[in-house]
LOPAFI-510507 format. One record per residue: residue number from 1; residue in three letters; x, y, z of N, C-alpha, C, O in turn. Coordinates in steps of 0.1 Angstrom, whole numbers, plus 5000, padded with zeros to 4 digits. Example, Ala and Ser with C-alpha at 12.3 -4.5 7.8 and 13.67 -1.06 7.14 Angstrom:
% residues 2
(tivex 1, 'ala', (5132, 4943, 5078), (5123, 4955, 5078), (5132, 4967, 5078), (5142, 4967, 5085))
(tivex 2, 'ser', (5128, 4978, 5071), (5137, 4989, 5071), (5129, 5000, 5079), (5134, 5011, 5080))
//
This chain:
% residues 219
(tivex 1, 'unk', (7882, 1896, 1034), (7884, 1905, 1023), (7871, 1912, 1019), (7861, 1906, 1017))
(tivex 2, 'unk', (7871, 1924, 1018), (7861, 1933, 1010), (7856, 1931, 0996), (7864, 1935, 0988))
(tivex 3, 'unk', (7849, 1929, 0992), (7844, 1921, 0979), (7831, 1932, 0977), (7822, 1935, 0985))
(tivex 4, 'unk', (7835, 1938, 0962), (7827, 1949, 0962), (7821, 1943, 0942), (7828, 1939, 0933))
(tivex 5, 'unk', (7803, 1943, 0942), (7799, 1938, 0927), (7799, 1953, 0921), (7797, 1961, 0931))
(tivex 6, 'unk', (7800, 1958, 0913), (7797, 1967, 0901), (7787, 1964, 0891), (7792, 1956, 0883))
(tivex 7, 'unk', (7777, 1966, 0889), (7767, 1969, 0877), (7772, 1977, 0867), (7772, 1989, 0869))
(tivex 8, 'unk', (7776, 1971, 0858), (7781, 1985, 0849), (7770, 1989, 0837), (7763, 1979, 0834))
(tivex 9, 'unk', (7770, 1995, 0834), (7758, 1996, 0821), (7764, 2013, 0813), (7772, 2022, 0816))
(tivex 10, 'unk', (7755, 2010, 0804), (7759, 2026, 0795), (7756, 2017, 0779), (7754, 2005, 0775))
(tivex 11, 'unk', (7757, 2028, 0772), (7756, 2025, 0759), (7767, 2022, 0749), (7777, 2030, 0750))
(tivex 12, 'unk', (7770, 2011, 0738), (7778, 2009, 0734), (7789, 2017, 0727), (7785, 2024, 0718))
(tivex 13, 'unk', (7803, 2018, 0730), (7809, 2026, 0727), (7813, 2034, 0735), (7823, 2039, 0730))
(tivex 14, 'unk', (7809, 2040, 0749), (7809, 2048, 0758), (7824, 2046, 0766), (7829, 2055, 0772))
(tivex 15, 'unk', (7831, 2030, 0764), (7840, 2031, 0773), (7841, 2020, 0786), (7850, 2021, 0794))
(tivex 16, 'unk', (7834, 2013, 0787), (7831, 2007, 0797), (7842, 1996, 0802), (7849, 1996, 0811))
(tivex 17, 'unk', (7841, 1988, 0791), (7859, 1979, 0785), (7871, 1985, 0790), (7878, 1981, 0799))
(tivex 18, 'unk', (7874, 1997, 0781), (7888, 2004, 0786), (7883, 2007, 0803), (7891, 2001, 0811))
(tivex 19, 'unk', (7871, 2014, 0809), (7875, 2015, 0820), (7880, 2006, 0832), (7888, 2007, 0841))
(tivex 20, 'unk', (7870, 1995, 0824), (7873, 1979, 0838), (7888, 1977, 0833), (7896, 1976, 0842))
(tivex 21, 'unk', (7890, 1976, 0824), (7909, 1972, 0817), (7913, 1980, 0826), (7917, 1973, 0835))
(tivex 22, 'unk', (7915, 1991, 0829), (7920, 2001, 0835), (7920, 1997, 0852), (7931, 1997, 0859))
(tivex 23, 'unk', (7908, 1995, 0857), (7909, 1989, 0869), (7917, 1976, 0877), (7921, 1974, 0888))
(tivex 24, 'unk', (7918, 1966, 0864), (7924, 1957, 0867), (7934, 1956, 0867), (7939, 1945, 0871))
(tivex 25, 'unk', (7945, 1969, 0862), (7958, 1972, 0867), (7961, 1971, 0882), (7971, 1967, 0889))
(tivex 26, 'unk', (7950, 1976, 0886), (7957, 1982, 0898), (7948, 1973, 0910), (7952, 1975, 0921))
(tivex 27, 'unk', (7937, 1964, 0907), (7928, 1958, 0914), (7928, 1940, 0904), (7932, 1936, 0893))
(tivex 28, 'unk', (7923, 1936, 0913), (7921, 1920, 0910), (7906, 1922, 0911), (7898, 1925, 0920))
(tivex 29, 'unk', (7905, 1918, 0892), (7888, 1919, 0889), (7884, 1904, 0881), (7891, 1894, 0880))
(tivex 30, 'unk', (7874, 1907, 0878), (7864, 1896, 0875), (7859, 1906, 0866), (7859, 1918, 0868))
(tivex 31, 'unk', (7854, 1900, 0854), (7846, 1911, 0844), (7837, 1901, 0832), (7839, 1895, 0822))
(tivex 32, 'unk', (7825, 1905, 0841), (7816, 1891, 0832), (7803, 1902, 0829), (7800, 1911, 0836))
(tivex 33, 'unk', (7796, 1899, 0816), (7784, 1902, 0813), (7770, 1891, 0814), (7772, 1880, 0819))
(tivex 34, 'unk', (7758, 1894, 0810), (7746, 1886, 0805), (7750, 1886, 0793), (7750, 1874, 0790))
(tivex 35, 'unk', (7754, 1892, 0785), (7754, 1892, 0769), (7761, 1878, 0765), (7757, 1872, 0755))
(tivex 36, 'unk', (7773, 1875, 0774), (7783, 1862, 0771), (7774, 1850, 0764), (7777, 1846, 0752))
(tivex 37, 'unk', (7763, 1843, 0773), (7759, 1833, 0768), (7750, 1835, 0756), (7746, 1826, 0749))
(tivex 38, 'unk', (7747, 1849, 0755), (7739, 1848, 0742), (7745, 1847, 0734), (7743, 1838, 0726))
(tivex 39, 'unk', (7760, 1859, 0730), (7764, 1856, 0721), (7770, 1841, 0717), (7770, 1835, 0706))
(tivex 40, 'unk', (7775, 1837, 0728), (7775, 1821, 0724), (7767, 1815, 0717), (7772, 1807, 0708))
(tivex 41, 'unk', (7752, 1816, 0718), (7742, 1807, 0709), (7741, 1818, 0695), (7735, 1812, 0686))
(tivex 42, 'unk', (7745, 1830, 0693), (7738, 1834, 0682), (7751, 1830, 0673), (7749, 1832, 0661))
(tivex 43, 'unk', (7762, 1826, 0677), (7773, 1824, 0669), (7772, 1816, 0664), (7778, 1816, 0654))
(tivex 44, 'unk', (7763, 1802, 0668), (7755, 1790, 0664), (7751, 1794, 0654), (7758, 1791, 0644))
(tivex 45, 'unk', (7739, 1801, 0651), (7733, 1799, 0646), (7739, 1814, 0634), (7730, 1822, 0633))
(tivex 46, 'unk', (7749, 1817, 0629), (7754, 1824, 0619), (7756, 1841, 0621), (7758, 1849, 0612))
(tivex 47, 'unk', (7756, 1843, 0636), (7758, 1861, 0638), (7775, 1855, 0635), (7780, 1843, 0635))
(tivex 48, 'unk', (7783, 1870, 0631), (7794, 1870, 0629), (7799, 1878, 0635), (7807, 1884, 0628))
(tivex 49, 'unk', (7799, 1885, 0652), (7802, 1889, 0661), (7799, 1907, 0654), (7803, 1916, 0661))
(tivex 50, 'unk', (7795, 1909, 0647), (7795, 1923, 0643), (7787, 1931, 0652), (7777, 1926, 0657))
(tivex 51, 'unk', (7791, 1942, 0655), (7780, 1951, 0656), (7775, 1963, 0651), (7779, 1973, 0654))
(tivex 52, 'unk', (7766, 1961, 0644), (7754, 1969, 0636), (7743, 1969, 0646), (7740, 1960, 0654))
(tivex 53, 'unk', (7737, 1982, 0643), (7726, 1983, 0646), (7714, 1969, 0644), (7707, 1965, 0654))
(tivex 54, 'unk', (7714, 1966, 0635), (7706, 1954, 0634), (7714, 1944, 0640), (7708, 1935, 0646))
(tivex 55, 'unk', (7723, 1943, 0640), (7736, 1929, 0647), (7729, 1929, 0666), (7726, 1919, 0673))
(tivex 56, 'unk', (7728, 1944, 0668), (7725, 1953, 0679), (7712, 1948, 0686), (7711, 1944, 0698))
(tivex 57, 'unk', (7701, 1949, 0675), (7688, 1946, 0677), (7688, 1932, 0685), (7683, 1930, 0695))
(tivex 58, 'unk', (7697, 1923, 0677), (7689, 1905, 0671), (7696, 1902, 0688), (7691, 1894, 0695))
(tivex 59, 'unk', (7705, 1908, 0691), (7716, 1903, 0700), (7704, 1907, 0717), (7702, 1900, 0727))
(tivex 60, 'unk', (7700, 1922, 0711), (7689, 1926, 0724), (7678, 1920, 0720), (7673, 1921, 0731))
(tivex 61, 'unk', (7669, 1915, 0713), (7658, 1906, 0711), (7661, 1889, 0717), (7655, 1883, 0726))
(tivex 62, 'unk', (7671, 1883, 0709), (7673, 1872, 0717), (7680, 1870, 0731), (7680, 1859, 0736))
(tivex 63, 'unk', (7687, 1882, 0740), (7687, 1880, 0752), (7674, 1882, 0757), (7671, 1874, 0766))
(tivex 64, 'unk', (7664, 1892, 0754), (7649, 1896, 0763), (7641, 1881, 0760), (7630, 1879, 0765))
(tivex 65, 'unk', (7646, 1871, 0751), (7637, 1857, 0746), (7640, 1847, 0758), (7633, 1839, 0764))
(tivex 66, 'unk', (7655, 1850, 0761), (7653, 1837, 0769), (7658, 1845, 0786), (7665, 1840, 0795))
(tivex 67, 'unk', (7652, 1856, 0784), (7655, 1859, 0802), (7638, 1854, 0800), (7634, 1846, 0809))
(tivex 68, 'unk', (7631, 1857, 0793), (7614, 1854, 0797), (7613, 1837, 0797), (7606, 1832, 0805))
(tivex 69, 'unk', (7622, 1830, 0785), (7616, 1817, 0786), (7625, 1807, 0797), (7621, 1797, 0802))
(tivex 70, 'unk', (7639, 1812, 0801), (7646, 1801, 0814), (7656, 1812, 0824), (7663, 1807, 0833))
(tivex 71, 'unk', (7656, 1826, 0820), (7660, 1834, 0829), (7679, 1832, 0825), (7687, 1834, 0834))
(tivex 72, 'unk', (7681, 1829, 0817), (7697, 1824, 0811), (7701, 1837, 0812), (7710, 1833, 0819))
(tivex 73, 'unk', (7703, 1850, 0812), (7711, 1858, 0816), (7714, 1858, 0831), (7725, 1856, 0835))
(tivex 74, 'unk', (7706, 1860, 0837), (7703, 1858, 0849), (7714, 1851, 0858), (7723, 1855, 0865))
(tivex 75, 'unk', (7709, 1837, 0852), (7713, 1824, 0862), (7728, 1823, 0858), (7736, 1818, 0865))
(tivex 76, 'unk', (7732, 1831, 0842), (7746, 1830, 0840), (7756, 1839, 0849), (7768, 1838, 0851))
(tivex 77, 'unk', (7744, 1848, 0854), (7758, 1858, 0860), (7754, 1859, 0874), (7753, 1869, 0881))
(tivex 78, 'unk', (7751, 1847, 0877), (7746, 1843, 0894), (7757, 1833, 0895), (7763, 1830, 0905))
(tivex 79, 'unk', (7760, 1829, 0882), (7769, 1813, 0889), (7787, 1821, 0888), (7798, 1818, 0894))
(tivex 80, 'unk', (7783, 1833, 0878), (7800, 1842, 0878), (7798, 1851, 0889), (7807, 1859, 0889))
(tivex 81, 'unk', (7787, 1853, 0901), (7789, 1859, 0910), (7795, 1847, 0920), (7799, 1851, 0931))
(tivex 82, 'unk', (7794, 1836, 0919), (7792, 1825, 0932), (7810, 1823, 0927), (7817, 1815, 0933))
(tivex 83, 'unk', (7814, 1828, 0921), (7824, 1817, 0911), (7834, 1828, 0921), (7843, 1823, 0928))
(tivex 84, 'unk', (7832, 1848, 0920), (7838, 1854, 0922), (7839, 1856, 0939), (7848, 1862, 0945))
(tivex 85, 'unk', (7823, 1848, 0946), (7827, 1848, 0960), (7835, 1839, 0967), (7837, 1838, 0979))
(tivex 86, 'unk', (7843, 1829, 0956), (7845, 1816, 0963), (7862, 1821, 0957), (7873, 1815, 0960))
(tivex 87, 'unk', (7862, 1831, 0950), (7878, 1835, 0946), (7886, 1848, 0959), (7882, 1851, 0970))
(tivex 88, 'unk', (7895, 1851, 0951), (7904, 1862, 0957), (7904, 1874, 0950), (7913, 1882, 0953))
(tivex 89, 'unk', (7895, 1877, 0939), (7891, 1889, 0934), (7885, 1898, 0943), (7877, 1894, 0951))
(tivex 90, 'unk', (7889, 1913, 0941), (7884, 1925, 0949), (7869, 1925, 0940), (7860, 1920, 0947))
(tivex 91, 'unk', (7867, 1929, 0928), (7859, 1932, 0924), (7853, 1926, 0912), (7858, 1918, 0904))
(tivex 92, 'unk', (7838, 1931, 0910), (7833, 1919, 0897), (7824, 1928, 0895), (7816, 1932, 0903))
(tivex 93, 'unk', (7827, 1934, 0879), (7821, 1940, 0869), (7812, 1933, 0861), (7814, 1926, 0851))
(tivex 94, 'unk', (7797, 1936, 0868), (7788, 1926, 0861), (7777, 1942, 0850), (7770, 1951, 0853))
(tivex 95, 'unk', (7785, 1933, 0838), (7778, 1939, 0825), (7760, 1938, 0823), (7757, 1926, 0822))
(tivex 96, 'unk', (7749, 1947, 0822), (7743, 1945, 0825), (7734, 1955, 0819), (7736, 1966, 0825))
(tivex 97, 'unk', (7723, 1957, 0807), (7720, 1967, 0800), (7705, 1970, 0805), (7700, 1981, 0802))
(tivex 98, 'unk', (7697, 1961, 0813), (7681, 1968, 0811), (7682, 1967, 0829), (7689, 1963, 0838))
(tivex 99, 'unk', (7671, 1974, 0827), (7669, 1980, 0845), (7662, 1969, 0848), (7672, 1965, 0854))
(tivex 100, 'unk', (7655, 1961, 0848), (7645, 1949, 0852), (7656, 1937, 0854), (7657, 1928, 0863))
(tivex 101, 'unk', (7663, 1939, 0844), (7677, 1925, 0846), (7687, 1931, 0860), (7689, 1922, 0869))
(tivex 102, 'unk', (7691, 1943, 0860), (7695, 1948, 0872), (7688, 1948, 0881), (7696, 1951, 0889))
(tivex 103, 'unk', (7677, 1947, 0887), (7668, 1949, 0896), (7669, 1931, 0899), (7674, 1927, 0910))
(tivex 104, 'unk', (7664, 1919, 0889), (7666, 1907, 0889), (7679, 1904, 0896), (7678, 1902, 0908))
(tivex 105, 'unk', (7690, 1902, 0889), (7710, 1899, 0896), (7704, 1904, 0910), (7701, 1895, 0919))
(tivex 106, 'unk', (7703, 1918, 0912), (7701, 1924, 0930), (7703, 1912, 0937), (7712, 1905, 0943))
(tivex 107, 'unk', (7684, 1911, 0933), (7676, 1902, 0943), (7685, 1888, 0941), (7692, 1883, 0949))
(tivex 108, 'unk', (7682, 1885, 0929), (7691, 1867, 0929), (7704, 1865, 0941), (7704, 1857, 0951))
(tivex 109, 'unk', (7715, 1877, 0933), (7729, 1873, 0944), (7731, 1877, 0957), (7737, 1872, 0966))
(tivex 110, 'unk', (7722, 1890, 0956), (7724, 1902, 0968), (7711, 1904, 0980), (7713, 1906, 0992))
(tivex 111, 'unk', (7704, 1904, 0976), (7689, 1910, 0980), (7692, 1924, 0982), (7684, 1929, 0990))
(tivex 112, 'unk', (7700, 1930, 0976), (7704, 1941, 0982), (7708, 1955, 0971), (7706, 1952, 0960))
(tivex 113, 'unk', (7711, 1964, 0972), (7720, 1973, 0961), (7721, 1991, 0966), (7715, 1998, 0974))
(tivex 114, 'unk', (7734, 1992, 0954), (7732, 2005, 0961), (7737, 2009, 0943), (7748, 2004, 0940))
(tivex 115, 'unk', (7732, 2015, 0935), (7735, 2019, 0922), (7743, 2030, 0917), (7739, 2041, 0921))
(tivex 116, 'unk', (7754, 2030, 0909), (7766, 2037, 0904), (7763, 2043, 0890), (7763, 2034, 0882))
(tivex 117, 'unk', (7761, 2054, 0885), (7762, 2059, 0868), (7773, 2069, 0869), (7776, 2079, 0876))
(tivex 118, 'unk', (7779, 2061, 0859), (7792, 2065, 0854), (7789, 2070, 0844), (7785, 2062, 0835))
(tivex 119, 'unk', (7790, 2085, 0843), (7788, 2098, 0831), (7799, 2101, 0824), (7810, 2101, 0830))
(tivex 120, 'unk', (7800, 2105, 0810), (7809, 2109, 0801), (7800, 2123, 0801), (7790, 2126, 0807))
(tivex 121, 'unk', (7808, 2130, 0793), (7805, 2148, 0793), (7792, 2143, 0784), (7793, 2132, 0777))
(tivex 122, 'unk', (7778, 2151, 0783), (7769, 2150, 0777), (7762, 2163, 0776), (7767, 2172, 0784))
(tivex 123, 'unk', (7752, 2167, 0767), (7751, 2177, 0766), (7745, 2193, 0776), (7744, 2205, 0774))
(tivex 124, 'unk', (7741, 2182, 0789), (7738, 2194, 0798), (7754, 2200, 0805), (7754, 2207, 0815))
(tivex 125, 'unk', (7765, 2196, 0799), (7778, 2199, 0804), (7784, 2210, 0802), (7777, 2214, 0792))
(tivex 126, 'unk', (7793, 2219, 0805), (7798, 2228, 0796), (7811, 2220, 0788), (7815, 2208, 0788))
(tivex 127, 'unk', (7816, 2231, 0783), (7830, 2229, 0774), (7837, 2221, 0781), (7841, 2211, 0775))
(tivex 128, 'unk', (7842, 2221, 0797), (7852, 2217, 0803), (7847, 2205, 0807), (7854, 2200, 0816))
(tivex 129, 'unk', (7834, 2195, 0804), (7834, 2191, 0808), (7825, 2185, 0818), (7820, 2175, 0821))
(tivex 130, 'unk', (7827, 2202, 0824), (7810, 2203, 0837), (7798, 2200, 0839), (7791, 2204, 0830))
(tivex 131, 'unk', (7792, 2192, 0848), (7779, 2190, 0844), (7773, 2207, 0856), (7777, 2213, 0866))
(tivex 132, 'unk', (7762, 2208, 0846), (7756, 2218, 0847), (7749, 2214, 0860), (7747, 2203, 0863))
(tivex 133, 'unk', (7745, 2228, 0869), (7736, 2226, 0887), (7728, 2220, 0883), (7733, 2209, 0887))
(tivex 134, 'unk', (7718, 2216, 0877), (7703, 2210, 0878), (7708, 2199, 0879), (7706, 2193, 0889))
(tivex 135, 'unk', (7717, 2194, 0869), (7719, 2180, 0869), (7725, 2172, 0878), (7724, 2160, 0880))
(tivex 136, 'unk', (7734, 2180, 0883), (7744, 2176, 0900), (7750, 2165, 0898), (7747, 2156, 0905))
(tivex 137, 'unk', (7758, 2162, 0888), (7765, 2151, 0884), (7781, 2156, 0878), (7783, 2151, 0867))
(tivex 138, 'unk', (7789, 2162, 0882), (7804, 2165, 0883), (7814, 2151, 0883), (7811, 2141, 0890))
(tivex 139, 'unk', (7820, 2153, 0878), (7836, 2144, 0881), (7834, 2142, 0896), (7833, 2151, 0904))
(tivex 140, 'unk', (7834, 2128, 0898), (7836, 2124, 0913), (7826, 2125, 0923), (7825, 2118, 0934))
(tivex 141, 'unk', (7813, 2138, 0917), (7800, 2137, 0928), (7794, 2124, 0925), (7793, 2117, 0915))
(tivex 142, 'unk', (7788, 2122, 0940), (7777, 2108, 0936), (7764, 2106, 0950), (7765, 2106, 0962))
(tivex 143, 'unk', (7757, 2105, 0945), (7744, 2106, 0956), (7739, 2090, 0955), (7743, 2083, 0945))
(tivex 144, 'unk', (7732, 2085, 0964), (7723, 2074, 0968), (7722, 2069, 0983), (7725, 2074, 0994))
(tivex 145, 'unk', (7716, 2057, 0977), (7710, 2048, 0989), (7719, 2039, 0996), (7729, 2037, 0990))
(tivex 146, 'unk', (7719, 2036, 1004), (7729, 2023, 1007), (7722, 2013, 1015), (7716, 2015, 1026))
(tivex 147, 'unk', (7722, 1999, 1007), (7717, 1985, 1012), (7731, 1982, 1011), (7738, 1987, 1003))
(tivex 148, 'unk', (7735, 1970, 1022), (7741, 1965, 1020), (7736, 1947, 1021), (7725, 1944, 1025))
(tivex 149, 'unk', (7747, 1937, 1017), (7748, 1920, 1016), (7756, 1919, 1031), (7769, 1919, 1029))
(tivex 150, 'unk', (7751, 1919, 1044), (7761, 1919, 1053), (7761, 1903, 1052), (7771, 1900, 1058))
(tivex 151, 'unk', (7755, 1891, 1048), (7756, 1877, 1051), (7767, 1873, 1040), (7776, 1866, 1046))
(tivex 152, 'unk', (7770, 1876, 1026), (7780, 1876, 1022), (7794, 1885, 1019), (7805, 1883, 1014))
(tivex 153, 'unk', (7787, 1895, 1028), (7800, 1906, 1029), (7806, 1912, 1017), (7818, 1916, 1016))
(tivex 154, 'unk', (7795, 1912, 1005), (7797, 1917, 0993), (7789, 1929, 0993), (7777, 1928, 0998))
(tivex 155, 'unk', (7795, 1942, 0986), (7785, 1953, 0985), (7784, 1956, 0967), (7793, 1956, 0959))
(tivex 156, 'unk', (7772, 1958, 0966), (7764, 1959, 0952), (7761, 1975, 0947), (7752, 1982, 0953))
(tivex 157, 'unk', (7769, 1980, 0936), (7766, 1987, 0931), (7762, 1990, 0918), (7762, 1980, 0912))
(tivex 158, 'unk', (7758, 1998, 0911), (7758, 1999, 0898), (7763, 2013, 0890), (7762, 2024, 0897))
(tivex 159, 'unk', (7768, 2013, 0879), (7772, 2026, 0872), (7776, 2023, 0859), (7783, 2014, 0854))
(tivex 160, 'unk', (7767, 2035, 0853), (7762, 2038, 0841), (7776, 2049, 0834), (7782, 2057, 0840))
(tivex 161, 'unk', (7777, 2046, 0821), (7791, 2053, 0818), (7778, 2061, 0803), (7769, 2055, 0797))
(tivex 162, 'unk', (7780, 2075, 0802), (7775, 2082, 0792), (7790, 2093, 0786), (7800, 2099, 0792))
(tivex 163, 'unk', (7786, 2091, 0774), (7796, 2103, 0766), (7786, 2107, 0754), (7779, 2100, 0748))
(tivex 164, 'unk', (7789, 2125, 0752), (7783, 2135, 0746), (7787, 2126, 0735), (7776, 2124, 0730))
(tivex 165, 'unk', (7796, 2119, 0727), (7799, 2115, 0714), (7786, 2105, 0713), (7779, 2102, 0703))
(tivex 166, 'unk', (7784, 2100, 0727), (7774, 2088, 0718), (7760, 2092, 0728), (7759, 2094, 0740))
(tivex 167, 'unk', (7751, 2092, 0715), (7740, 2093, 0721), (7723, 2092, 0711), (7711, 2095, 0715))
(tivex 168, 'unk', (7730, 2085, 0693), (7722, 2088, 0688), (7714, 2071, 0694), (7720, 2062, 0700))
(tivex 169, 'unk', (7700, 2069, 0691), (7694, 2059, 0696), (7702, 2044, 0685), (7709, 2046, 0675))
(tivex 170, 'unk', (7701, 2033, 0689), (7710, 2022, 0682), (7695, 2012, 0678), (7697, 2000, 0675))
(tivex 171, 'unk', (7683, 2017, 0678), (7672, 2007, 0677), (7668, 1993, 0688), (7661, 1984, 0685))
(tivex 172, 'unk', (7672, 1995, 0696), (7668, 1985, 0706), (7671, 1988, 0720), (7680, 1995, 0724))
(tivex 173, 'unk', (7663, 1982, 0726), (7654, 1986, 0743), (7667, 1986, 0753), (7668, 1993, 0763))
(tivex 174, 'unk', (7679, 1976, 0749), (7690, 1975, 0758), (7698, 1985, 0760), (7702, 1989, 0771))
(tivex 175, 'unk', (7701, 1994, 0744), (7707, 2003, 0743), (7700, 2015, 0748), (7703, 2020, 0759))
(tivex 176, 'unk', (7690, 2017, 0738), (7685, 2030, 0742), (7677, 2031, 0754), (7672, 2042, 0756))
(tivex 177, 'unk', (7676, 2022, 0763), (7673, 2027, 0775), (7681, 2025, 0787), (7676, 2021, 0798))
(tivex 178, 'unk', (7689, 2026, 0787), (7702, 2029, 0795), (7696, 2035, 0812), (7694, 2030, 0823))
(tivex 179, 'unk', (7693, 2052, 0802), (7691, 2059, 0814), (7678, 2056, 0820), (7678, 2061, 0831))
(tivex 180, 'unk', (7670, 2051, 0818), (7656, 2048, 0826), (7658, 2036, 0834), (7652, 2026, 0834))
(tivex 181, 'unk', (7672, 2042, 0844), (7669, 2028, 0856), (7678, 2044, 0867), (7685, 2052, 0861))
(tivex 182, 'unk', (7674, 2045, 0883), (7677, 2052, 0892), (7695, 2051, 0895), (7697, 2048, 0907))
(tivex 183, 'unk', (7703, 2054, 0889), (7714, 2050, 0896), (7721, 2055, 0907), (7721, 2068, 0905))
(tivex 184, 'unk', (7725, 2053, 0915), (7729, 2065, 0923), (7744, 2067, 0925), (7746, 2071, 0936))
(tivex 185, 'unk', (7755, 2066, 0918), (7766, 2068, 0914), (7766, 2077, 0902), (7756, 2074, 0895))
(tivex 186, 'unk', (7773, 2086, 0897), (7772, 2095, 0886), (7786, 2099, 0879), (7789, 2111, 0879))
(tivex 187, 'unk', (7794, 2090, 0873), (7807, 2091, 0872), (7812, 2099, 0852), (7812, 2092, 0842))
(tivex 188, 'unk', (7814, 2110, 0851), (7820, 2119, 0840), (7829, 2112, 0831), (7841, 2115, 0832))
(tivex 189, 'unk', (7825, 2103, 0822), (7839, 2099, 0815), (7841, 2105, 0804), (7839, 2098, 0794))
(tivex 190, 'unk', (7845, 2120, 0801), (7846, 2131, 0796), (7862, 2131, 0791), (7866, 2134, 0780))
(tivex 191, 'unk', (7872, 2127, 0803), (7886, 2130, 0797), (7896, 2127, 0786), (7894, 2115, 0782))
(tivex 192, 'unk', (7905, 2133, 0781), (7909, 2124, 0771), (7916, 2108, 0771), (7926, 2110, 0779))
(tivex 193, 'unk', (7916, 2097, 0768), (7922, 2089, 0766), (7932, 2083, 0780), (7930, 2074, 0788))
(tivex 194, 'unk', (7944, 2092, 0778), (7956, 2091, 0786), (7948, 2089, 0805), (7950, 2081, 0815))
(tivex 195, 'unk', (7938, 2101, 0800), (7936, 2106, 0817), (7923, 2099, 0824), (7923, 2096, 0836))
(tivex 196, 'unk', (7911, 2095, 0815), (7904, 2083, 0817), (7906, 2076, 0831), (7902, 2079, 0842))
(tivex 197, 'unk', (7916, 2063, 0827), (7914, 2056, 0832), (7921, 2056, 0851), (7916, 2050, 0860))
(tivex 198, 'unk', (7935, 2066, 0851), (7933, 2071, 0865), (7923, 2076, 0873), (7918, 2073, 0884))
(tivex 199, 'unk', (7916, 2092, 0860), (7906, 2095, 0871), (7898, 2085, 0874), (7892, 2086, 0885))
(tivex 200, 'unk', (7896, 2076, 0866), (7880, 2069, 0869), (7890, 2055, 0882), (7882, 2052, 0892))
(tivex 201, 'unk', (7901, 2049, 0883), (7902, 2043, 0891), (7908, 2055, 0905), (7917, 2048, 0911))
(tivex 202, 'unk', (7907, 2062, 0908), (7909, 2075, 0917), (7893, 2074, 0921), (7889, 2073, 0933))
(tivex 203, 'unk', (7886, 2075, 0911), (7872, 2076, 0913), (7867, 2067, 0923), (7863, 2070, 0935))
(tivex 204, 'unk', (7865, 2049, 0916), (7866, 2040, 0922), (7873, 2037, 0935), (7870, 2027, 0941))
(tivex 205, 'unk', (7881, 2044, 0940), (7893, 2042, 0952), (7890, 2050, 0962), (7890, 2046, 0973))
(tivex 206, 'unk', (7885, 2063, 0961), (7885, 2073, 0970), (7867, 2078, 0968), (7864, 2090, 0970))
(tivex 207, 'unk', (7858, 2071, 0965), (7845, 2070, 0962), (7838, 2055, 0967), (7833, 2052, 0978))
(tivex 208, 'unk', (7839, 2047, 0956), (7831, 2040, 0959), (7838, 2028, 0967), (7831, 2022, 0976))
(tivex 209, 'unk', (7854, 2021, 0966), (7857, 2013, 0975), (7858, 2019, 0993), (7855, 2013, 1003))
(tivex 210, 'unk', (7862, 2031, 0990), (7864, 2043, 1006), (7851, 2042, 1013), (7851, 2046, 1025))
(tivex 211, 'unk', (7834, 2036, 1005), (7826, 2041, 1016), (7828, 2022, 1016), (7831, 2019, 1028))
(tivex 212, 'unk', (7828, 2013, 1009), (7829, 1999, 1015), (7838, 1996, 1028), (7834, 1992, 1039))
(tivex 213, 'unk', (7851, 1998, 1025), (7860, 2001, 1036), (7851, 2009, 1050), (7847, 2002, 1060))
(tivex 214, 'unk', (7849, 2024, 1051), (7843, 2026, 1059), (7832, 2018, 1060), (7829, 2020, 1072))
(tivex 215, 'unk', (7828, 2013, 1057), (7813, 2006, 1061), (7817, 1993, 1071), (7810, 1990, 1081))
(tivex 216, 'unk', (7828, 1987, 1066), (7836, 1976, 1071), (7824, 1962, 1068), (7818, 1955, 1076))
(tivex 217, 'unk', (7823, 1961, 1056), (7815, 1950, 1049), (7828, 1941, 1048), (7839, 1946, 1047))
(tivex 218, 'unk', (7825, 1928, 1048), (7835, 1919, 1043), (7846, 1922, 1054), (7855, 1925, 1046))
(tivex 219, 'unk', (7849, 1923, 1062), (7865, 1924, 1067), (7867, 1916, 1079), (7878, 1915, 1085))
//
């Protein structure tokens, strides 16, 4: 079986949830973040699942505390990648907000990657949608590199989801820096509601599973 990981990242609110919900109609997923075990301990200790900007902060301050002091994001979504090679899941959406933690997962599960940003309409776009030439990021274009995991027969990507609605900064390093990591996937989640979640699993099917298939990783 072809076993393909996903990096997903983007800023809160963008969509990321509805799109994996969306995928799992039609694919057998796995959908785990680094955030999980934090929020488990801050709920200990009196967060009330909210999010606020300051809710925002405490949640990205105490994950950057203990990826430095025992690597707990990390090691949490190493044991949900081991969990998803030893299942019958196609795919595993690993949630994942700073470029240095993405770069980390790679090397840990993969040694390997090839990176996905998944775009909502933003403001170099036109009305319809379009992303403008300089930026070369359209519905369905996507440029990069390709490493592949040929010893586990899993391929590693990543993608980033942006929408022109959100874009004001949220006070903290996980959020607002989204875009300062190389992705090489560029996916528009611009459409309304209804139409979302086809294009983007159309996207996923005749993009990014179509070059695994060709590649013939996992089979």
């Amino acid at each position: 079986m072809t076993k393909t990981v996903i990096i997903i990242n983007g800023r809160g609110g963008v969509g990321k949830d509805t799109l994996c919900e969306y995928v799992s109609k039609t694919h057998r997923v796995r959908n785990v973040s680094t955030i999980t075990p934090i929020k488990d301990i801050a709920r200990q200790f009196g967060w009330k699942g909210e999010k606020t900007d300051r809710d925002r902060k405490f949640l990205s301050d105490l994950k950057m505390a203990f990826a430095a002091y025992n690597d707990l994001p990390t090691e949490y979504l190493a044991e949900e990648y081991r969990k998803f090679m030893e299942s019958d899941d196609e795919i595993l959406f690993a949630h994942i907000r700073e470029g240095a933690e993405i770069e980390k997962f790679k090397k840990r599960v993969a040694n390997c990657g090839r990176t996905c940003l998944a775009a909502g309409s933003s403001p170099d776009e036109d009305a319809a949608g379009r992303a403008q030439p300089d930026k070369g990021c359209a519905p369905g274009q996507y440029e990069g590199r390709d490493l592949y995991n040929e010893k586990d027969g899993a391929r590693v990507v990543t993608l980033l989801v942006r929408r022109a609605q959100v874009t004001a900064a949220f006070g903290n390093t996980s959020d607002d820096e989204v875009e300062n990591y190389d992705y090489d996937y560029y996916y528009l989640n611009c459409k309304p509601l209804e139409q979302a979640g086809p294009d983007f699993v159309a996207f996923l099917e005749n993009v990014i599973l179509q070059e695994v298939r060709y590649a013939g990783i996992g089979a």
